[in-house]
C-alpha positions in Angstrom: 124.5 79.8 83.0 125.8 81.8 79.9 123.1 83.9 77.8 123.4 82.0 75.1 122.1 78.8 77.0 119.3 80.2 79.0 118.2 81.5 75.4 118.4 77.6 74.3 116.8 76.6 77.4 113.7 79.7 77.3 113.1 78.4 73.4 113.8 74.6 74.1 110.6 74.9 77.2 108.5 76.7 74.2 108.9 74.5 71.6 108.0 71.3 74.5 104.6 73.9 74.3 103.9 73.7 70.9 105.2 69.7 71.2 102.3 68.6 73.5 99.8 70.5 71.4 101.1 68.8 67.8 100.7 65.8 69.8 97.5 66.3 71.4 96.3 67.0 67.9 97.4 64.1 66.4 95.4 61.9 69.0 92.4 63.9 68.6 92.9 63.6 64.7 93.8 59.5 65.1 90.9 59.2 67.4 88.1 60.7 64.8 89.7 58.7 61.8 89.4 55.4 64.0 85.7 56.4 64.9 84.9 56.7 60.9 86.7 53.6 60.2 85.2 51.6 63.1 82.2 52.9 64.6 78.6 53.7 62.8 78.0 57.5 62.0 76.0 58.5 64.3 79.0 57.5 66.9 81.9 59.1 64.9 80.0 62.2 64.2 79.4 62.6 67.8 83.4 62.0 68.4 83.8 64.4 65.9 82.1 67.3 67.9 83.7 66.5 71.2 87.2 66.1 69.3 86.9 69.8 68.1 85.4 71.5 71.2 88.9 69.8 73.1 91.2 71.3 70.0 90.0 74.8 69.8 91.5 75.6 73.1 95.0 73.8 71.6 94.7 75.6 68.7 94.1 79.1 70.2 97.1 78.7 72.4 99.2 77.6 70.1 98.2 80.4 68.0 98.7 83.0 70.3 101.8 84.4 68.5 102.5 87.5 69.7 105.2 88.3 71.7 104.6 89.8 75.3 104.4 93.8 75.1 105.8 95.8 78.0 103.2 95.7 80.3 104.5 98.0 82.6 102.1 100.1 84.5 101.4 103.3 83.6 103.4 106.5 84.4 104.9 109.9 83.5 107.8 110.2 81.3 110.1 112.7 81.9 112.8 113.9 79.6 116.3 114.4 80.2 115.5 118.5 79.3 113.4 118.5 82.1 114.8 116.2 84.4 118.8 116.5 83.5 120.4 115.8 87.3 117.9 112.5 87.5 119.0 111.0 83.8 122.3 112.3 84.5 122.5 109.6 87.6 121.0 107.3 85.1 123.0 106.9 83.0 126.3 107.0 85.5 124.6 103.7 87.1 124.0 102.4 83.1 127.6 103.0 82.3 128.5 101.4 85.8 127.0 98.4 85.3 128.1 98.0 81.4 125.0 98.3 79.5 123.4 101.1 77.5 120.5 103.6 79.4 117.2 103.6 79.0 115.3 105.1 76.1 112.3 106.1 78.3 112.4 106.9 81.8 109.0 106.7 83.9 107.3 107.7 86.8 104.9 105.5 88.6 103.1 105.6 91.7 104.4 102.4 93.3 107.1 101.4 95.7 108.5 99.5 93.0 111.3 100.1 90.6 111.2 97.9 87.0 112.9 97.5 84.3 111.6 96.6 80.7 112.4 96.3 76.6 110.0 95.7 74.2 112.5 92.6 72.3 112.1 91.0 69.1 112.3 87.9 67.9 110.9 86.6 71.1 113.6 88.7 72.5 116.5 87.2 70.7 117.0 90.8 69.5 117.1 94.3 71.8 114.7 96.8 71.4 113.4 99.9 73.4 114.2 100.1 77.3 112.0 102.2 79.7 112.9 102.1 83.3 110.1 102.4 86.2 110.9 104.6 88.8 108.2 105.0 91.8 107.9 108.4 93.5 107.1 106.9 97.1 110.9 105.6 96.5 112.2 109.1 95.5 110.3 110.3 98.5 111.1 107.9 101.4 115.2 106.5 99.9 118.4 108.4 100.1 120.7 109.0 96.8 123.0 106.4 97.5 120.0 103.5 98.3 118.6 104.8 95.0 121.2 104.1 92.7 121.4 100.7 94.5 118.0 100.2 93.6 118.4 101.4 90.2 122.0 99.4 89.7 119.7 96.4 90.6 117.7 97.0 87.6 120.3 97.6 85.0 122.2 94.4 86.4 119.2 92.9 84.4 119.9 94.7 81.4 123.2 93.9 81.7 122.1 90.2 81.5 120.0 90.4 79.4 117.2 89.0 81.4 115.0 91.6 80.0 115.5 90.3 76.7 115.2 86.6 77.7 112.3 87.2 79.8 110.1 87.9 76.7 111.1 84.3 75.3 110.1 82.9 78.5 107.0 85.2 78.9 105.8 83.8 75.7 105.6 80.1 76.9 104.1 81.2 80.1 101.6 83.4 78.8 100.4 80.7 75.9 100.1 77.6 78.8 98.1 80.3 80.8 96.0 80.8 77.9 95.3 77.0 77.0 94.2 76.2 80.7 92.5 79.7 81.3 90.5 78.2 77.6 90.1 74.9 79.1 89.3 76.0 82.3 86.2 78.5 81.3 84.8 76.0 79.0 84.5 73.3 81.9 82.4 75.9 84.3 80.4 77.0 81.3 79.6 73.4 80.8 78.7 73.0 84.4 76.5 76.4 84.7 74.6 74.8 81.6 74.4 71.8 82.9 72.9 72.9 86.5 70.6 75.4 85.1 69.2 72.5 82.7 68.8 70.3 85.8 67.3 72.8 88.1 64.5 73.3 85.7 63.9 69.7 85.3 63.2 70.0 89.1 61.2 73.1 89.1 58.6 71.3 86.7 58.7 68.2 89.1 57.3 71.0 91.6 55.3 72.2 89.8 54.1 68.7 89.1 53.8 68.1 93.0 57.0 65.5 92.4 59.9 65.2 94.4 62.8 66.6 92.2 66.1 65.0 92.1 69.1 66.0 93.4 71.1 68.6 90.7 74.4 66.6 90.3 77.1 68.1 88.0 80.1 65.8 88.6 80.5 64.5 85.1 80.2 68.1 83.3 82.9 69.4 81.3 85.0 66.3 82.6 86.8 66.0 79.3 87.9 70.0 79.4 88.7 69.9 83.1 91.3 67.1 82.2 92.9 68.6 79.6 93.4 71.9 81.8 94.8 69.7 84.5 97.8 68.3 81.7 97.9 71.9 80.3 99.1 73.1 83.9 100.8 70.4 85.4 103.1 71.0 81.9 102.6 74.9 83.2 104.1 73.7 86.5 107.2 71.9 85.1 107.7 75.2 83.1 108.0 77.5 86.0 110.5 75.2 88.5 112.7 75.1 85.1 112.6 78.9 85.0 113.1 79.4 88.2 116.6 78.2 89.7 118.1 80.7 87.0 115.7 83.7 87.5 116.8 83.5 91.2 120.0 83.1 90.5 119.8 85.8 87.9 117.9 88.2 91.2 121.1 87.6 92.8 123.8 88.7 90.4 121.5 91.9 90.0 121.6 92.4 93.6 125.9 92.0 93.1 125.7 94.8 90.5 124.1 97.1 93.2 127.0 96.4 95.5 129.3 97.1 93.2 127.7 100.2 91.7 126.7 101.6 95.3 128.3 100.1 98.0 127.4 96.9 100.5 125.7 99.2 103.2 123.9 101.4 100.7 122.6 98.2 98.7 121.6 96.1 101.9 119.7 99.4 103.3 117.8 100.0 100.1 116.4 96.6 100.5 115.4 97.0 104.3 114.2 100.5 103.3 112.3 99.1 100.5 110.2 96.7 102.4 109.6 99.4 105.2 108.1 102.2 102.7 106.4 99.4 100.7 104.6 99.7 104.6 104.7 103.1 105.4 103.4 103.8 101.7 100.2 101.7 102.2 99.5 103.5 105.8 99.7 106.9 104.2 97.1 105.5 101.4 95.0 104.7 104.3 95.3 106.8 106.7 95.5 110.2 104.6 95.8 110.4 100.7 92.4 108.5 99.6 90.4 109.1 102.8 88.6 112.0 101.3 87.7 109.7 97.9 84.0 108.7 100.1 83.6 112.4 99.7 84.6 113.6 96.7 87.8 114.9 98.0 91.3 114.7 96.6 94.6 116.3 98.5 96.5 119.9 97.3 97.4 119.5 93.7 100.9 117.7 93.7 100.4 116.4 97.5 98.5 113.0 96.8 102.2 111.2 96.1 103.8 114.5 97.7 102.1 114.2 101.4 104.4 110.8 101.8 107.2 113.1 102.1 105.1 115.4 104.7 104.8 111.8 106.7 108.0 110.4 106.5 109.5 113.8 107.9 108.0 113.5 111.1 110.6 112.4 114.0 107.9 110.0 115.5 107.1 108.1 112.2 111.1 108.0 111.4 111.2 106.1 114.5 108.6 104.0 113.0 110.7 103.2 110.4 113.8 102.5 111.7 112.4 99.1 113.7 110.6 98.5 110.3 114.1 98.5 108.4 115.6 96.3 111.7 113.1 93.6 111.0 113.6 91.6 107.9 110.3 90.5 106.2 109.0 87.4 106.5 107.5 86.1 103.2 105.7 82.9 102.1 107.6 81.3 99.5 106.7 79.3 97.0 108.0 76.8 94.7 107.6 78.9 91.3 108.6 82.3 92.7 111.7 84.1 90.8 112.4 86.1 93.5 114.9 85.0 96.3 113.4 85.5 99.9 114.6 89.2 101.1 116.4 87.4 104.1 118.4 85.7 102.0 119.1 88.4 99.5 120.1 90.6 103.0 122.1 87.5 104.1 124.4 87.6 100.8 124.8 90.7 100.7 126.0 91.8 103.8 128.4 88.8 104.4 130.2 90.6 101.4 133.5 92.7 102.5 132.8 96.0 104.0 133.6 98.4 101.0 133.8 101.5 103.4 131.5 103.6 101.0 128.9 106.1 102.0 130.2 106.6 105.9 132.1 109.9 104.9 129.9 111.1 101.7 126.7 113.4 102.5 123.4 112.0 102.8 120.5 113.8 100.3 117.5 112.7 100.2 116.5 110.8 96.1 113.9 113.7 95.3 117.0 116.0 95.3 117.6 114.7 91.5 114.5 116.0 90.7 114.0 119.2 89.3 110.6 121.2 90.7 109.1 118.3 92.8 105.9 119.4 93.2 105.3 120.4 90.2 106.6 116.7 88.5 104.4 114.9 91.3 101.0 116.9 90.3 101.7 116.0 87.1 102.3 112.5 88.1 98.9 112.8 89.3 97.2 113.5 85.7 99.5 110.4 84.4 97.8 107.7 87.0 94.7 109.0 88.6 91.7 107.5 87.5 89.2 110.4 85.6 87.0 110.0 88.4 89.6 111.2 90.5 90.7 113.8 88.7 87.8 115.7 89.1 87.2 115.3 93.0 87.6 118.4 94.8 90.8 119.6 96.2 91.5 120.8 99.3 93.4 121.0 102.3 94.6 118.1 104.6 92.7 118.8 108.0 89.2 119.7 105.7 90.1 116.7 103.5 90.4 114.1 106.7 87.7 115.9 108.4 84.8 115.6 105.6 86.2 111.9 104.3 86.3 110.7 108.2 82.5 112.1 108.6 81.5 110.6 105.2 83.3 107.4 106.8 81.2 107.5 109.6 78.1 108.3 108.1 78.4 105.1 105.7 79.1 102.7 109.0 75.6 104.3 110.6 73.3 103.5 107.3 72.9 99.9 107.9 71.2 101.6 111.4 69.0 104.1 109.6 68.0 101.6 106.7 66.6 99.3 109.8 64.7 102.2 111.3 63.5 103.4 107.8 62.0 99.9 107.4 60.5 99.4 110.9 58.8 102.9 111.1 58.3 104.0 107.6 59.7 107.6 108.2 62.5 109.7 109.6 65.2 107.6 109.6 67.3 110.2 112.5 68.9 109.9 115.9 66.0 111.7 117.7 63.6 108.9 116.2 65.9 106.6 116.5 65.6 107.2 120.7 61.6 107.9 120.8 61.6 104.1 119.2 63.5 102.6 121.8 61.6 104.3 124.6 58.8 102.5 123.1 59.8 99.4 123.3 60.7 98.8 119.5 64.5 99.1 119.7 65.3 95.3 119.3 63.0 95.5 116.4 64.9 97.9 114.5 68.2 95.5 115.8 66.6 92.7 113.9 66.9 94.3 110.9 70.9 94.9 110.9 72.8 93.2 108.5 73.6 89.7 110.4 76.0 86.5 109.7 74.1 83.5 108.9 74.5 82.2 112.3 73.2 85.0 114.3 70.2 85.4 111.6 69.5 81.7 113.1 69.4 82.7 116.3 66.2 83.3 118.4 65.7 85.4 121.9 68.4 86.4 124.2 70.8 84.8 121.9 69.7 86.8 119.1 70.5 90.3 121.2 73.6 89.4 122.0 74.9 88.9 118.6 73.3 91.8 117.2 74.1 93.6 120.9 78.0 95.3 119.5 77.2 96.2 115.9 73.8 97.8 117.2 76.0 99.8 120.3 78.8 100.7 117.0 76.1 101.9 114.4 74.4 103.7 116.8 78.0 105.5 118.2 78.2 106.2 115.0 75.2 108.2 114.9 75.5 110.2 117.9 79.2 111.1 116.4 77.7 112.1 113.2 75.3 114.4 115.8 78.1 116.2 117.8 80.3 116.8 114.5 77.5 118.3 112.6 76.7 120.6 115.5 80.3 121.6 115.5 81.1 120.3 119.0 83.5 117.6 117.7 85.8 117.4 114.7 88.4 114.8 113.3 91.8 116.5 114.0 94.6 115.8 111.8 98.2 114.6 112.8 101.1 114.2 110.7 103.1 112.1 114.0 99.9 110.3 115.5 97.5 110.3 112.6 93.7 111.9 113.0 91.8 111.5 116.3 88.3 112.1 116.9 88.8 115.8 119.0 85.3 115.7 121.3 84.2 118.0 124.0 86.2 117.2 127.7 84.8 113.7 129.6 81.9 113.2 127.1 84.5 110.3 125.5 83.9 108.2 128.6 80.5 109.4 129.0 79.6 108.6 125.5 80.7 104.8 125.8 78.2 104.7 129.1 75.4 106.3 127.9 75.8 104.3 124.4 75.4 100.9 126.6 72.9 102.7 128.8 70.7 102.5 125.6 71.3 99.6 123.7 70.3 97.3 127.3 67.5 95.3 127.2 65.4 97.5 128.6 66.7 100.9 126.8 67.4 103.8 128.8 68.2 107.1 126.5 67.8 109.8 129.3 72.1 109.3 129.7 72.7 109.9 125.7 70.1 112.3 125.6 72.1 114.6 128.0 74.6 114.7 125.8 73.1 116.2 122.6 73.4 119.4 121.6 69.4 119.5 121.5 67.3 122.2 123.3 66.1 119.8 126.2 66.8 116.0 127.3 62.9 115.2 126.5 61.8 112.1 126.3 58.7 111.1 123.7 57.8 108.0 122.7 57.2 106.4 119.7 55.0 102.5 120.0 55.6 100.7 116.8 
């Protein structure tokens, strides 16, 4: 389908919009005349209100005129003085694919790469392009699968999907609207509703009456209908929408070949999905896991560390069966995106080009110029103030302090039930002199619990409490050993962060942790393994 009609189409499906609305409208308007005409006063007036609380929601969406702004996320430009090798690849892929470059160029931190232009004339008209690049792609893609990625995009542009997409975003965004309107005034009438019946029934109580049942089936029953017409006209919209933007997906994804190459196009997909992956284990696993402590990575390293990861031969290996596997996705009936399968299907049934076998391989962050420095200030462009000013420093302190901060949130639930059985020191030494008195199961009672262990009573009640009390209290004892230096979360690159502890006491620890959480506690095993002066034993009765 030619631009020309899938611009007819995008403005035919947003004047049906504004169609339903006239004509909704007009009923509401012929139903309040007929109500004047026919019915007494009282009656019509009463029409009247319910006739406008249903048409301010039509009216609102039919007034939302402003055409969808790029609402790209957030990022860091970077000018073609600073960055000249990275625009200068730009612009070969824009010229490659037949359409202008970018005005903008931006850095985000997302495995994602987008494209966008602020149209006019509900994007009958061009106006300023900024292309999305994410640094985890920079960090984890090869040249060649980056200009595949990026020939993707400007196969849009070259479309002028960008342009369209504003006339379509415009009817989607106003449908969205008028049910999202329709859809809050219904529970708002329902909220009202229950709270005015529920105090009905709390002055039958109070009465010594027996209250009635709070029923809210027939609130906002008018609004909830007019939500349900709103969407099902949403639902039409989308499956119209979507046979072109999929076909559109796929005549991107044949500007990438031709810009790149068949193999580098298919592997950028497969590569894609793997960092999108690999991206969200690093997260994890190492960049935020000092945020419970205040703790952010080296300046420049919390996008830069991805690069530290995906080095290592182990987690390379990793990603190669990641890449082998092709993702399986839910699909639904209004998606605009083709499944990846079949995108990988087309592609590579295309003739072998021969491109890339005899060129060198770099690595995309060789088109940047001063890496670390772009990535730190990547940082100040999408970090949240808070994080901003966390502390910095170093990756084994940084996994070691935000692990033990870890651990000490997982054992609070433990020391909030001892604090509210015994009144005082809330430690692991109290924690034992309890249980040697008999007032271990106690303190269990108060853990956090499901609703159906809360029900239960005796023997049944210990055994669903049984594993979160033997965790909470592990969790304790580690806390114990790591603040008397004998154990410490050692860092990996290759096999991520293990708990390091003292030889055998990792067996040991399990045994003795059972060994005190038994019906009838016994703490002399875990007591033997604290770094206190003696394995005494005093009791505590509560």
């Amino acid at each position: 389908m030619g631009v020309s009609l899938r611009a007819l189409r995008a403005l035919l499906l947003l004047a049906g919009f504004y169609l339903l609305c006239l004509a909704l409208l007009g009923v509401f308007a012929g139903l309040a005349l007929a109500a004047h005409h026919w019915a007494p006063f009282p009656v019509a007036l009463k029409l009247d209100v319910v006739v406008a609380l249903l048409a301010i929601p039509v009216v609102r969406g039919m007034t939302f005129l402003r055409a969808p702004q790029d609402d790209g996320e957030g990022g860091l430009p970077v000018t073609e003085a600073a960055q000249p090798e990275l625009w200068a690849a730009v612009r070969r892929v824009a010229a490659a694919a037949g359409t202008r470059a970018p005005d903008e160029i931006l850095l985000t931190g997302s495995v994602n790469a987008g494209v966008s232009e602020n149209a006019r004339m509900l994007g009958l008209l061009p106006g300023r392009r900024r292309l999305y690049i994410g640094a985890p792609l920079l960090a984890g893609l090869t040249e060649a699968q980056l200009l595949a990625v990026l020939g993707h995009e400007f196969g849009h542009y070259g479309n002028a999907d960008t342009r369209l997409a504003a006339v379509t975003l415009r009817g989607r965004h106003a449908v969205d609207r008028t049910v999202r309107s329709f859809t809050e005034r219904a529970d708002a009438k329902v909220e009202k509703e229950r709270a005015k019946q529920q105090k009905r029934a709390d002055k039958a109580l109070a009465k010594g009456r027996q209250p009635k049942a709070v029923d809210t089936t027939g609130a906002g029953f008018g609004h909830r209908q007019m939500a349900r017409l709103f969407l099902a006209y949403s639902r039409f919209f989308l499956r119209s929408t979507q046979s072109v933007a999929r076909q559109q997906e796929l005549a991107a994804d044949r500007v990438a070949v031709r810009i790149a190459g068949r193999d580098a196009a298919a592997s950028a997909l497969r590569a894609t999905a793997a960092l999108d992956a690999a991206h969200g284990f690093y997260l994890r696993n190492y960049a935020l896991v000092g945020t419970p402590a205040g703790l952010l990575p080296p300046y420049g390293q919390f996008y830069g560390g991805l690069s530290r990861l995906l080095a290592e031969p182990g987690r390379q290996e990793e990603l190669a069966e990641l890449r082998d596997e092709v993702p399986e996705e839910e699909t639904s009936p209004y998606d605009a995106h083709p499944p990846t399968a079949e995108r990988l299907r087309l592609i590579e049934a295309l003739p072998d080009d021969g491109r890339g076998r005899h060129e060198p391989v770099r690595p995309a962050t060789a088109l940047l110029h001063d890496t670390e420095r772009v990535l730190g200030e990547l940082e100040g462009a999408t970090l949240t103030p808070e994080a901003l000013a966390m502390r910095r420093v170093d990756w084994p302190e940084l996994l070691h302090l935000g692990l033990r901060a870890d651990c000490d949130a997982d054992a609070e639930p433990l020391r909030q039930a001892l604090r509210e059985t015994v009144g005082s020191d809330a430690g692991l030494r109290a924690l034992l002199d309890v249980a040697d008195g008999g007032g271990l199961w106690r303190v269990a009672d108060r853990l956090p619990k499901s609703e159906e262990a809360a029900r239960a009573r005796g023997r049944a009640a210990r055994e669903f409490v049984r594993p979160y009390l033997r965790y909470t209290l592990s969790r304790l004892v580690v806390l114990e050993l790591v603040d008397a230096g004998l154990a410490r979360w050692e860092m990996s690159w290759s096999q991520g962060t293990r708990l390091s502890l003292p030889e055998g006491l990792e067996d040991r620890l399990g045994e003795a942790v059972e060994a005190a959480t038994e019906d009838t506690p016994d703490t002399r095993p875990l007591r033997h393994l604290l770094p206190w002066p003696s394995p005494h034993v005093t009791t505590q009765t509560i």
